[in-house]
PDB file of N, CA, C and O in Angstrom, chain B, residues numbered from 101:
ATOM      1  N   UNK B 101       0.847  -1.173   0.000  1.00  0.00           N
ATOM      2  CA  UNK B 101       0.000   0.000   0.000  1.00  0.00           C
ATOM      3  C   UNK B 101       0.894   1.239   0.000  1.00  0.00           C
ATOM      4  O   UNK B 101       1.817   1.456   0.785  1.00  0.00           O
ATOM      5  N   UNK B 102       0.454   2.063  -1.059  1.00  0.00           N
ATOM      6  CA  UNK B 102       1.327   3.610  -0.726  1.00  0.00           C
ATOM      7  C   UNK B 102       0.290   4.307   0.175  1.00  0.00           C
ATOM      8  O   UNK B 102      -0.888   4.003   0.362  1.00  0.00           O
ATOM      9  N   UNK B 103       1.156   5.503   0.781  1.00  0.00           N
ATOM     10  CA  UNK B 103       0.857   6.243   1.343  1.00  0.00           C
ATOM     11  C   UNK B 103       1.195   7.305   1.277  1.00  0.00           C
ATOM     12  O   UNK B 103       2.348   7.711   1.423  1.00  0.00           O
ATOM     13  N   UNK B 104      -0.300   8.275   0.916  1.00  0.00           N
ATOM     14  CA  UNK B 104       0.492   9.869   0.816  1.00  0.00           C
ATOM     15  C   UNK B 104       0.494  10.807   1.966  1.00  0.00           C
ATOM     16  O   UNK B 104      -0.540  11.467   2.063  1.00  0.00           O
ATOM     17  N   UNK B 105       1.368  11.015   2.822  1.00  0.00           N
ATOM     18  CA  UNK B 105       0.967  11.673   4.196  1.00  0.00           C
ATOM     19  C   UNK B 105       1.467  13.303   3.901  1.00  0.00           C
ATOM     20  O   UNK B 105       2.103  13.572   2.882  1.00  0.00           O
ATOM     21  N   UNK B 106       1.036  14.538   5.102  1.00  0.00           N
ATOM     22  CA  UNK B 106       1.342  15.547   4.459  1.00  0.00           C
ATOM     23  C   UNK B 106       2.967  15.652   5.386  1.00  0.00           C
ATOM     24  O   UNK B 106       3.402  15.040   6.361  1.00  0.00           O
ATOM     25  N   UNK B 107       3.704  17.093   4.222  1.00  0.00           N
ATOM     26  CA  UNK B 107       4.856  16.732   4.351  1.00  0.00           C
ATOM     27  C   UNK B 107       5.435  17.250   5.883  1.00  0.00           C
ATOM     28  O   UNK B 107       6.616  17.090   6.194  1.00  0.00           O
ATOM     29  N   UNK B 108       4.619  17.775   6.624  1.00  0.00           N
ATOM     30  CA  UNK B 108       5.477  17.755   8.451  1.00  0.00           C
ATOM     31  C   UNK B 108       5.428  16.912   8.602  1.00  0.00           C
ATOM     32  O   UNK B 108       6.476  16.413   9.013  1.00  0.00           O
ATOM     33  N   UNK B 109       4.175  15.931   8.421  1.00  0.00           N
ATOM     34  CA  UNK B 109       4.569  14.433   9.123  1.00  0.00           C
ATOM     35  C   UNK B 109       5.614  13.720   8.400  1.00  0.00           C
ATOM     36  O   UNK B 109       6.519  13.107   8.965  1.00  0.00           O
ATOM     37  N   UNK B 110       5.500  13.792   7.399  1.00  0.00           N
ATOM     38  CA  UNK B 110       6.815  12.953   6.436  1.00  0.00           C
ATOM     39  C   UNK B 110       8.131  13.172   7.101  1.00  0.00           C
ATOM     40  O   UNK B 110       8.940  12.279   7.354  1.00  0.00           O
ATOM     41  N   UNK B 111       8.300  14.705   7.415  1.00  0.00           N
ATOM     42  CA  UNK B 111       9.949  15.054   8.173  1.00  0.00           C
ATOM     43  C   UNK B 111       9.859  14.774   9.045  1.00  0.00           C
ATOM     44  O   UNK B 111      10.988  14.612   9.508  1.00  0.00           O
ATOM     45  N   UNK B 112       8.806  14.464  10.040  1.00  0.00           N
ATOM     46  CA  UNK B 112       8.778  13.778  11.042  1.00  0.00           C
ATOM     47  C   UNK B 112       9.078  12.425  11.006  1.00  0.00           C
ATOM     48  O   UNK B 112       9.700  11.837  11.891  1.00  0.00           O
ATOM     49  N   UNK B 113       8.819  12.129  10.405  1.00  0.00           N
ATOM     50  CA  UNK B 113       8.546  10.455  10.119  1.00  0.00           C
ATOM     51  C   UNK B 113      10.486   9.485   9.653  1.00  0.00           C
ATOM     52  O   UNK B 113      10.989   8.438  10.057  1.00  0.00           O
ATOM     53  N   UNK B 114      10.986  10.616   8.621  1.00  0.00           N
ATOM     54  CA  UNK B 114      11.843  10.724   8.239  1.00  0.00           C
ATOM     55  C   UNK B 114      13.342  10.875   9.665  1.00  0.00           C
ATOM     56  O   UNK B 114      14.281  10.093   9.811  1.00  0.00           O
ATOM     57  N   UNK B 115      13.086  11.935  10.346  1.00  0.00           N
ATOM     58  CA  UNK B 115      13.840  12.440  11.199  1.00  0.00           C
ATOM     59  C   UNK B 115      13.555  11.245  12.651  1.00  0.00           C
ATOM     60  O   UNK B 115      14.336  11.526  13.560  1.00  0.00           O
ATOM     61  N   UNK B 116      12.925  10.423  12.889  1.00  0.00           N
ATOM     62  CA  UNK B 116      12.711   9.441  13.741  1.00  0.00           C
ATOM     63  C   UNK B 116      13.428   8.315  13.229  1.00  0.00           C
ATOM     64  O   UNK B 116      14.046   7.581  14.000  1.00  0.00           O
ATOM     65  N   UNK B 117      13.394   8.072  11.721  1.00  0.00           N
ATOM     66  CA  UNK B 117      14.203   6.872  11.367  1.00  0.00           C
ATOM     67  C   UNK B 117      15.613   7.403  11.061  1.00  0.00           C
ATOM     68  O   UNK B 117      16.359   6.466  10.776  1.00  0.00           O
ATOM     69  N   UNK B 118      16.076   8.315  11.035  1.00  0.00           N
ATOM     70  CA  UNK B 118      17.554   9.177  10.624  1.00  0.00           C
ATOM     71  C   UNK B 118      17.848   8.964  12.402  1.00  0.00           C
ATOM     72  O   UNK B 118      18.886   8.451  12.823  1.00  0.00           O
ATOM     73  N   UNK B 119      17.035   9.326  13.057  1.00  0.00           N
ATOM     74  CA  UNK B 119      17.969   8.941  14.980  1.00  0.00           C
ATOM     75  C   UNK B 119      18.376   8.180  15.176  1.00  0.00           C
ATOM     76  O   UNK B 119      19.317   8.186  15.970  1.00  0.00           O
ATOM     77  N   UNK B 120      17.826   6.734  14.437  1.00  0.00           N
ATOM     78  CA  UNK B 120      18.122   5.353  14.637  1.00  0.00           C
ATOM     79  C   UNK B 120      17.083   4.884  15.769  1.00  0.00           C
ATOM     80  O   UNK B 120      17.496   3.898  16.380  1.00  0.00           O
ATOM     81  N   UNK B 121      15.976   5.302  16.142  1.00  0.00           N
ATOM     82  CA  UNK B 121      14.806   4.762  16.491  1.00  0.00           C
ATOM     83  C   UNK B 121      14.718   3.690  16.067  1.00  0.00           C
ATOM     84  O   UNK B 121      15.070   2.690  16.692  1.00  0.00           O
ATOM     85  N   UNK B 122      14.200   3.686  14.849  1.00  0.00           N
ATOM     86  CA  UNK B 122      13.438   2.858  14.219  1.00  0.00           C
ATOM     87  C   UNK B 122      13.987   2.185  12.853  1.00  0.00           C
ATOM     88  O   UNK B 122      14.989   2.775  12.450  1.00  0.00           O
ATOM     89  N   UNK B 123      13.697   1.398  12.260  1.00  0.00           N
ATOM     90  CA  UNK B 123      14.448   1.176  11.188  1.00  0.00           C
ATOM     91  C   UNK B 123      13.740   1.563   9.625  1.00  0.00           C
ATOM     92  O   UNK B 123      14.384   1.495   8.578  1.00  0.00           O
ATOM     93  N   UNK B 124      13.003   1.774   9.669  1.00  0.00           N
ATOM     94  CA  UNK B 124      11.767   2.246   8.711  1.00  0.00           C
ATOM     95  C   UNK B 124      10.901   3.171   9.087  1.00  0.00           C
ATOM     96  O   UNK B 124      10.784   3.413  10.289  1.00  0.00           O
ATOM     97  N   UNK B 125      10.076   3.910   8.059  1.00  0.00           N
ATOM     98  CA  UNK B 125       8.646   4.770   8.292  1.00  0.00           C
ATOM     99  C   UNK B 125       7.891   3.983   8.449  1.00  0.00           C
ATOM    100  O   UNK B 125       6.984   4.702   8.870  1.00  0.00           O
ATOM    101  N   UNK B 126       7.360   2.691   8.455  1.00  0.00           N
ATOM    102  CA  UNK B 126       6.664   1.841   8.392  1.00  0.00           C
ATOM    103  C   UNK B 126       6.249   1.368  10.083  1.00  0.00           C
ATOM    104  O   UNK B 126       5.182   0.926  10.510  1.00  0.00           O
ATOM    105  N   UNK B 127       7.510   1.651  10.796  1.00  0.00           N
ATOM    106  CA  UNK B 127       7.717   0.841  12.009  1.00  0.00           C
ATOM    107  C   UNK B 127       7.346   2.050  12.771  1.00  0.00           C
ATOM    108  O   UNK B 127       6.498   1.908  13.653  1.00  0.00           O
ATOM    109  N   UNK B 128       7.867   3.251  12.557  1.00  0.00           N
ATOM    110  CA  UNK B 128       7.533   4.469  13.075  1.00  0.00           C
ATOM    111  C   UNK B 128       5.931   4.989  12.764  1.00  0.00           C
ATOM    112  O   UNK B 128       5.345   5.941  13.280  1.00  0.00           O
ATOM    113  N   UNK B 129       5.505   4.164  11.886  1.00  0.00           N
ATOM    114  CA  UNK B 129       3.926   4.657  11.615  1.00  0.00           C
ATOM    115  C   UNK B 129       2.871   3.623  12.521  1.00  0.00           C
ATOM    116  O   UNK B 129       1.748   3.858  12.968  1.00  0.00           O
ATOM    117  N   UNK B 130       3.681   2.443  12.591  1.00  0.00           N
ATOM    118  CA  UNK B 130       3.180   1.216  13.456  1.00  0.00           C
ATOM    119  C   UNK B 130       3.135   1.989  14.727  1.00  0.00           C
ATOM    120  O   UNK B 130       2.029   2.284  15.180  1.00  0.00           O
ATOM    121  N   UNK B 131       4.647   2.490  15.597  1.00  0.00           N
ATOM    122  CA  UNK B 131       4.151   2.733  16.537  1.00  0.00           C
ATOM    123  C   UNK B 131       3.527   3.713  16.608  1.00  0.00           C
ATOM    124  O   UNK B 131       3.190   3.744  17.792  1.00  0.00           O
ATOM    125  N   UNK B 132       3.098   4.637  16.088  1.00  0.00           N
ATOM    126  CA  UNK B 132       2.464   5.811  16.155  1.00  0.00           C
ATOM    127  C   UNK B 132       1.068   5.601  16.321  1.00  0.00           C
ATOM    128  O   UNK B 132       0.432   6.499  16.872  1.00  0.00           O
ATOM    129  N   UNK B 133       0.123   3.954  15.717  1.00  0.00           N
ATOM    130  CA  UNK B 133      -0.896   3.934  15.513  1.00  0.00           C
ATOM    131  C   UNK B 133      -1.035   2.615  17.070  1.00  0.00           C
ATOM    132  O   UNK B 133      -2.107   2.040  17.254  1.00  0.00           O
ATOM    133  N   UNK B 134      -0.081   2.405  17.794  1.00  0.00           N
ATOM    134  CA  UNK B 134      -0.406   1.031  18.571  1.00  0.00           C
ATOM    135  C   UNK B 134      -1.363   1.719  19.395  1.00  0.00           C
ATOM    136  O   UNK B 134      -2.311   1.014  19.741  1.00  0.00           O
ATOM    137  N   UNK B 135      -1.369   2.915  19.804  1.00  0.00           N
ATOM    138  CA  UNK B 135      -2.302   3.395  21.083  1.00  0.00           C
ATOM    139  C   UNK B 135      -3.793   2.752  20.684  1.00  0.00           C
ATOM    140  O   UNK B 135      -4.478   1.847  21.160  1.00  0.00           O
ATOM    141  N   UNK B 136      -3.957   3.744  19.491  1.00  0.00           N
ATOM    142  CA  UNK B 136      -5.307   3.698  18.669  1.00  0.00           C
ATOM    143  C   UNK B 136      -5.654   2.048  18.828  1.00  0.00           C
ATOM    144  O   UNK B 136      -6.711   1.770  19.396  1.00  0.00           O
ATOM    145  N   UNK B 137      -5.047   1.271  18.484  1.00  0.00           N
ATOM    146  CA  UNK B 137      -5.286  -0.388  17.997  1.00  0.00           C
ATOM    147  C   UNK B 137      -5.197  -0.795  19.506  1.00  0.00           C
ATOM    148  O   UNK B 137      -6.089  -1.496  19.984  1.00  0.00           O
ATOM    149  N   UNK B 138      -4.481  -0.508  20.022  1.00  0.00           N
ATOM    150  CA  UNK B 138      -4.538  -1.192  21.463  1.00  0.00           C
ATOM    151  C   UNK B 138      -5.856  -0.842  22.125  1.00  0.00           C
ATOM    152  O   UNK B 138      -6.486  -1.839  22.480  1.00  0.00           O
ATOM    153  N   UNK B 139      -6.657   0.784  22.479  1.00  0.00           N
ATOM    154  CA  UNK B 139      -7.831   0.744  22.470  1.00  0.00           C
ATOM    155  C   UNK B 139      -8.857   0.091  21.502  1.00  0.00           C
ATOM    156  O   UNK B 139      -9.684  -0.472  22.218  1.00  0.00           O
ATOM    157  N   UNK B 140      -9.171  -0.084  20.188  1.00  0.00           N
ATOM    158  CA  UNK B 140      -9.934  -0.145  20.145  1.00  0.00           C
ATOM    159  C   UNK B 140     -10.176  -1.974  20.442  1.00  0.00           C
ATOM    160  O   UNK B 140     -11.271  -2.533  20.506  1.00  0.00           O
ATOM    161  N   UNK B 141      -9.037  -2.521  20.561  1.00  0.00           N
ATOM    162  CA  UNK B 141      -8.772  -4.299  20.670  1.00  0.00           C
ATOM    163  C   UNK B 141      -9.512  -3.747  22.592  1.00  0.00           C
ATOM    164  O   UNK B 141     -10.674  -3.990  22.917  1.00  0.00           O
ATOM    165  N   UNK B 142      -9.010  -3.393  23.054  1.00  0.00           N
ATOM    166  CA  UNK B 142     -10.134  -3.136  24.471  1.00  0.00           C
ATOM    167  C   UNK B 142     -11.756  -2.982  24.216  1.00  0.00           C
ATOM    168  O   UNK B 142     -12.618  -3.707  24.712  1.00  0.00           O
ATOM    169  N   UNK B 143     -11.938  -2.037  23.461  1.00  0.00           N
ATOM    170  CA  UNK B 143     -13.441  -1.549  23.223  1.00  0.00           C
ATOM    171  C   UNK B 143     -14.049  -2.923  22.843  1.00  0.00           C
ATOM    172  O   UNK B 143     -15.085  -3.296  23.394  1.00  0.00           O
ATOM    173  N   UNK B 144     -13.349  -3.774  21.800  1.00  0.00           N
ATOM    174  CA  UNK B 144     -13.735  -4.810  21.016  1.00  0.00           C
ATOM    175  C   UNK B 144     -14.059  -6.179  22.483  1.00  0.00           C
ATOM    176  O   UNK B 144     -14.763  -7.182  22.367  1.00  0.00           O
ATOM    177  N   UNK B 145     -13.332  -5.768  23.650  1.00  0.00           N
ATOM    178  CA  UNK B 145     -13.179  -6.610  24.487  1.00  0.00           C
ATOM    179  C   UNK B 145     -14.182  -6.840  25.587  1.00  0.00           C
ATOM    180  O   UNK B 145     -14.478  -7.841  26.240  1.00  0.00           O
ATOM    181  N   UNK B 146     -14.742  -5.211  25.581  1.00  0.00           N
ATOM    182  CA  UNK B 146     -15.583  -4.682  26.497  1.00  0.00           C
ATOM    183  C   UNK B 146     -16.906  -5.126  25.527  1.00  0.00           C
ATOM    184  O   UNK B 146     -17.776  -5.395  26.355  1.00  0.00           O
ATOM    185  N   UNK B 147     -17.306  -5.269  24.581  1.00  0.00           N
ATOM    186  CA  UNK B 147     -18.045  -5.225  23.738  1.00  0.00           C
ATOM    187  C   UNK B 147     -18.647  -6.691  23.977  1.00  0.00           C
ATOM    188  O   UNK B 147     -19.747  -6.982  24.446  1.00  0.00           O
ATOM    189  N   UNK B 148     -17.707  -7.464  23.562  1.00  0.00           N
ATOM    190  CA  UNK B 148     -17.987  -8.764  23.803  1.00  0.00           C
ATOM    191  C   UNK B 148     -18.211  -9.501  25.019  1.00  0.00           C
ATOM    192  O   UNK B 148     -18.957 -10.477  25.106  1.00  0.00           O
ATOM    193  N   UNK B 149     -17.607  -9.051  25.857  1.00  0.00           N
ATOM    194  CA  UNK B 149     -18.063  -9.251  27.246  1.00  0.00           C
ATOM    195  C   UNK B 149     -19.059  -8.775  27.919  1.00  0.00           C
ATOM    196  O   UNK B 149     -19.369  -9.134  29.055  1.00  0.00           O
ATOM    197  N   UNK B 150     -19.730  -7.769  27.118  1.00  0.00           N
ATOM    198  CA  UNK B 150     -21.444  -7.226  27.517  1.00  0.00           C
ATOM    199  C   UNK B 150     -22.201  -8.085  26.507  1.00  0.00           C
ATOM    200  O   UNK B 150     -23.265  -8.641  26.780  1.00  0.00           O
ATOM    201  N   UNK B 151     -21.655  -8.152  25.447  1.00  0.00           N
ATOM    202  CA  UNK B 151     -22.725  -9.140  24.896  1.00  0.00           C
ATOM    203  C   UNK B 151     -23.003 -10.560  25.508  1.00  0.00           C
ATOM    204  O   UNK B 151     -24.052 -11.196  25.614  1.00  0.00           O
ATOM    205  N   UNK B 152     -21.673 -10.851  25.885  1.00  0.00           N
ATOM    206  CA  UNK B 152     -22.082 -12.125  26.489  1.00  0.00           C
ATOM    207  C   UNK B 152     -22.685 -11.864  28.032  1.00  0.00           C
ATOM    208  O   UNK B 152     -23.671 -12.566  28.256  1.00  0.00           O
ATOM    209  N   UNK B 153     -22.447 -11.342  28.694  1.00  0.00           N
ATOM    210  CA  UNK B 153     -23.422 -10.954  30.032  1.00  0.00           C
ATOM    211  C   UNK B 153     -25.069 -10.644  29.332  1.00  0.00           C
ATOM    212  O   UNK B 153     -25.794 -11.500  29.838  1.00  0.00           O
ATOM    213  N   UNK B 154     -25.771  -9.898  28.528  1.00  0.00           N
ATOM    214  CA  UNK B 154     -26.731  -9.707  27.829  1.00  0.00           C
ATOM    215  C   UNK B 154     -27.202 -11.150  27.903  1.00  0.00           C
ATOM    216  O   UNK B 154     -27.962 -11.452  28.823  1.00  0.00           O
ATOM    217  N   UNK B 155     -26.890 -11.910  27.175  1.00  0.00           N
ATOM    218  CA  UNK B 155     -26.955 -13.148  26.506  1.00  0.00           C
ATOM    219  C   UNK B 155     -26.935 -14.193  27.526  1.00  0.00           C
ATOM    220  O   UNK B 155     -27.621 -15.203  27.366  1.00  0.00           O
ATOM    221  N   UNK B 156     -26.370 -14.071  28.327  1.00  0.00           N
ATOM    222  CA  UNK B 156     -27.012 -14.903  29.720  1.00  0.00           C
ATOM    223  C   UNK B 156     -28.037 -13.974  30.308  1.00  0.00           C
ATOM    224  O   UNK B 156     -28.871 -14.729  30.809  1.00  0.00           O
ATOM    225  N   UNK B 157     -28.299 -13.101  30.450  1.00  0.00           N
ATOM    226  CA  UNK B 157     -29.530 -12.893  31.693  1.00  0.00           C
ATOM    227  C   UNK B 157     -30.643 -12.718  30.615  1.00  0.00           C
ATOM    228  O   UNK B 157     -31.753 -12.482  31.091  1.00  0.00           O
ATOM    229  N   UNK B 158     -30.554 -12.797  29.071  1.00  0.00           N
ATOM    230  CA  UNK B 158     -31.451 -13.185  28.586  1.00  0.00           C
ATOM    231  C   UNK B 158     -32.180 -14.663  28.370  1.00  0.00           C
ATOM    232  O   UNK B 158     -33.310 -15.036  28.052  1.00  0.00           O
ATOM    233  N   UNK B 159     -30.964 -15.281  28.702  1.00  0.00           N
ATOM    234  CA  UNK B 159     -31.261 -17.144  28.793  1.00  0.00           C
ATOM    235  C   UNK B 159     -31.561 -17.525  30.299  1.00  0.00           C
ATOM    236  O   UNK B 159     -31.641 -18.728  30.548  1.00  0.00           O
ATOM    237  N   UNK B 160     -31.772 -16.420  31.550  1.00  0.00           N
ATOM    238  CA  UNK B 160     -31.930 -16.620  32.657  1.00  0.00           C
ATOM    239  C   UNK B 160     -33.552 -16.677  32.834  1.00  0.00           C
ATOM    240  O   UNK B 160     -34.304 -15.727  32.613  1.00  0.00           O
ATOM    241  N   UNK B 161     -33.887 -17.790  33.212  1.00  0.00           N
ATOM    242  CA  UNK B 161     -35.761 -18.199  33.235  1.00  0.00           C
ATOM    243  C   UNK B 161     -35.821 -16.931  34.292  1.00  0.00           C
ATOM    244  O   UNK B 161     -36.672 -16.142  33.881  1.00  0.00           O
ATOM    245  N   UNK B 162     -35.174 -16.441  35.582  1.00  0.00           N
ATOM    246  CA  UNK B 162     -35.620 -16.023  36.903  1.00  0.00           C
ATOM    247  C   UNK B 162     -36.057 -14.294  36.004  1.00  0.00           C
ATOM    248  O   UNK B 162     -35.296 -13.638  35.293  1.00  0.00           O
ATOM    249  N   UNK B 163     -37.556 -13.955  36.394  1.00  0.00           N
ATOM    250  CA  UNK B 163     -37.907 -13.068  36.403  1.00  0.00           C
ATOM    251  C   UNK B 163     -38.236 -12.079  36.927  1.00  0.00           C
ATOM    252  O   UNK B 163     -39.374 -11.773  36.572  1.00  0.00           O
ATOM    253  N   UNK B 164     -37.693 -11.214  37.802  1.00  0.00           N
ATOM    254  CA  UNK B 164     -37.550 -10.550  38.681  1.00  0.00           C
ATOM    255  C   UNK B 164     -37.954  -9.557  38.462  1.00  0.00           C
ATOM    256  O   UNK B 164     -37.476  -8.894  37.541  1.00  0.00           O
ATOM    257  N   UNK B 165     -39.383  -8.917  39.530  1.00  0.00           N
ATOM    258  CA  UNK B 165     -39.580  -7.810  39.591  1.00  0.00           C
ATOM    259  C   UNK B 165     -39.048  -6.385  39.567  1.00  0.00           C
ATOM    260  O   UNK B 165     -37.926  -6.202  40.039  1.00  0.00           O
ATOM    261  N   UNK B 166     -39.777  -5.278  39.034  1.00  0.00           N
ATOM    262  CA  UNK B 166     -38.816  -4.034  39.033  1.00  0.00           C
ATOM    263  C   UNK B 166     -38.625  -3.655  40.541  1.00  0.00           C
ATOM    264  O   UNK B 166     -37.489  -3.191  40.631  1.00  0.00           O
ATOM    265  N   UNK B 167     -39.088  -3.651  41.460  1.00  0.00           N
ATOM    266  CA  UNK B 167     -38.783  -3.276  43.097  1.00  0.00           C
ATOM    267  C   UNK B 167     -37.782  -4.650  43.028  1.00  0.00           C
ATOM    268  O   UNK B 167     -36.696  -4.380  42.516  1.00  0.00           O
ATOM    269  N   UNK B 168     -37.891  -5.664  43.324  1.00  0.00           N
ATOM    270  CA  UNK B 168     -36.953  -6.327  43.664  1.00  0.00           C
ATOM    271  C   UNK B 168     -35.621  -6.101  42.859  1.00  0.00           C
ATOM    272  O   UNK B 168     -34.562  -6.346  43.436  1.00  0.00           O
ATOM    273  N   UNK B 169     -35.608  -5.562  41.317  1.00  0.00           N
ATOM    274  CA  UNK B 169     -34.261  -5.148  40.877  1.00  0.00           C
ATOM    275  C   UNK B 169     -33.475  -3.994  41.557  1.00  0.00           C
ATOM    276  O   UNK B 169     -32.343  -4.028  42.041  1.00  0.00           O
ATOM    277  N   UNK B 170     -34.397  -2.915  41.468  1.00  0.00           N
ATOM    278  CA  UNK B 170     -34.356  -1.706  42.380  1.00  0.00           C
ATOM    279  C   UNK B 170     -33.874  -1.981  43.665  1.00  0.00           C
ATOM    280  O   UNK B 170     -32.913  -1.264  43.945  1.00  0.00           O
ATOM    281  N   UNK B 171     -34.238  -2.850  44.640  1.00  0.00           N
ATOM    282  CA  UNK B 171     -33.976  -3.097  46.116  1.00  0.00           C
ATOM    283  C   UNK B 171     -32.545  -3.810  45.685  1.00  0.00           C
ATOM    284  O   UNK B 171     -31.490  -3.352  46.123  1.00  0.00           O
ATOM    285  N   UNK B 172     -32.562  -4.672  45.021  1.00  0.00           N
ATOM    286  CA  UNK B 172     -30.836  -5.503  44.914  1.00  0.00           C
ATOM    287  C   UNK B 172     -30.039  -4.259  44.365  1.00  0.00           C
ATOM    288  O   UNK B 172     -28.929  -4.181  44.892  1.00  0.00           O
ATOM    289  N   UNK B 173     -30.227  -3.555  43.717  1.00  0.00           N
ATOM    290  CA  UNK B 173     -29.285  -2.085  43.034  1.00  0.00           C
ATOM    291  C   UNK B 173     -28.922  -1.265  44.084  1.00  0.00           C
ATOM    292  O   UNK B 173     -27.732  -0.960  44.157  1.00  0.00           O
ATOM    293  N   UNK B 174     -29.980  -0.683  45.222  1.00  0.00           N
ATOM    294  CA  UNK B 174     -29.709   0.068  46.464  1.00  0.00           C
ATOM    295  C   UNK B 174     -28.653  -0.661  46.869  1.00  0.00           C
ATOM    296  O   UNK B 174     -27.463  -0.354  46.799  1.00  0.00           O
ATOM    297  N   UNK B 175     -29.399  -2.150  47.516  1.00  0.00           N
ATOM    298  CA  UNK B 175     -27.881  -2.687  48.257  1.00  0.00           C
ATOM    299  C   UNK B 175     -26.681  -3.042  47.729  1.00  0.00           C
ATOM    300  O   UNK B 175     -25.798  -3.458  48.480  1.00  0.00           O
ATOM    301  N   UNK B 176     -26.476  -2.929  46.357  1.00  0.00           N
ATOM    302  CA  UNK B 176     -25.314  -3.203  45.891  1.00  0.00           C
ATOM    303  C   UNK B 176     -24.577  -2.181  46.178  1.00  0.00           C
ATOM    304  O   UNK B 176     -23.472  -2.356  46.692  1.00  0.00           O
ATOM    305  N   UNK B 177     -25.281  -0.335  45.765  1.00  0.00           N
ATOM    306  CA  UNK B 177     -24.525   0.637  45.904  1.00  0.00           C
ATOM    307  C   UNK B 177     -24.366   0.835  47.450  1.00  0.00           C
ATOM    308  O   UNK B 177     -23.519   1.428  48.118  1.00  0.00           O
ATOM    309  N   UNK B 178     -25.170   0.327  47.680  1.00  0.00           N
ATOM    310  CA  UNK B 178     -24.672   1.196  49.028  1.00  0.00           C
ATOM    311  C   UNK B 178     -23.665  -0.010  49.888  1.00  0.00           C
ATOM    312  O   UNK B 178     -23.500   0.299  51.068  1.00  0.00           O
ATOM    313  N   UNK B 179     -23.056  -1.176  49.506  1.00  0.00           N
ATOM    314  CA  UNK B 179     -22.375  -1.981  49.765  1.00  0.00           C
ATOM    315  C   UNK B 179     -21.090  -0.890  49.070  1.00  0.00           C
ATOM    316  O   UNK B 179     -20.257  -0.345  49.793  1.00  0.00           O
ATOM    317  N   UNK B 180     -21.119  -0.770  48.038  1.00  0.00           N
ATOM    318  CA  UNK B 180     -20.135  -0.198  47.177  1.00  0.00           C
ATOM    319  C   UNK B 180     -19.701   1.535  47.784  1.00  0.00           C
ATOM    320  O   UNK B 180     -18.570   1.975  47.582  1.00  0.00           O
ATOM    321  N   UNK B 181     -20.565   2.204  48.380  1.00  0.00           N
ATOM    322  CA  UNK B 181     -20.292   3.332  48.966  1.00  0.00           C
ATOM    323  C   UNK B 181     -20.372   2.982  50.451  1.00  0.00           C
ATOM    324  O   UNK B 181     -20.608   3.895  51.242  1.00  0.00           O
ATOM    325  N   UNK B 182     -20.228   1.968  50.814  1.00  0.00           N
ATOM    326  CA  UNK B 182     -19.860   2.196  52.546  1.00  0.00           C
ATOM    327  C   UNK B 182     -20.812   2.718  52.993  1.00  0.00           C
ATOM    328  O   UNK B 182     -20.640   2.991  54.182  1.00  0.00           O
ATOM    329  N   UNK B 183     -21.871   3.034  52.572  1.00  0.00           N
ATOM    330  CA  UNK B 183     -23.454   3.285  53.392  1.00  0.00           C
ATOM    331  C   UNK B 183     -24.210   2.201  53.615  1.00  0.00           C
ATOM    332  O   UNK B 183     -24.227   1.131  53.006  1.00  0.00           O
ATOM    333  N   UNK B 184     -24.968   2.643  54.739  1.00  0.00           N
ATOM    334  CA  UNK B 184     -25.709   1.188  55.240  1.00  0.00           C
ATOM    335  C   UNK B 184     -27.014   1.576  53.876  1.00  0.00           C
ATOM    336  O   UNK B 184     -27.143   2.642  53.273  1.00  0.00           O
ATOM    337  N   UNK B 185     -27.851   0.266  53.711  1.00  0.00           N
ATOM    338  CA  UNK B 185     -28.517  -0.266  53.044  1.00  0.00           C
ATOM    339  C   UNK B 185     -30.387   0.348  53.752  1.00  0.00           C
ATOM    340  O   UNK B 185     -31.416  -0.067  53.219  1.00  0.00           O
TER     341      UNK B 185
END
């Protein structure tokens, strides 16, 4: 694949592999983009792990009232904030 980038980044790009960083623009464009890819491989992680939580309490027969969800939510938070219940 070519790539046409504009030319500050190019002297940038250029002047990182001239330090001896890196051995290529290629490697210097890699790391430039790992942040980006490393989040979105998280998002992708978080994603799937709500779907699968979804996907069990949709296969869960127990049907639980809205006060009884409500009453288990109080005591969770207030387990979670150190307030009594």
């Amino acid at each position: 694949m070519a790539l046409k980038v504009p030319e500050d980044i190019e002297v940038l790009v250029q002047a990182r592999v001239e330090a001896g960083g890196f051995a290529s623009p290629e490697e210097v464009l890699r790391d430039a983009m790992k942040p980006r890819l490393d989040a979105e491989q998280q998002r992708q992680e978080k994603l799937r792990a709500a779907r699968t939580k979804i996907a069990e309490g949709d296969a869960d027969p127990v049907d639980s009232a809205a006060a009884e969800v409500s009453s288990r939510l109080d005591a969770l938070a207030a387990k979670l904030t150190g307030r009594a219940a």
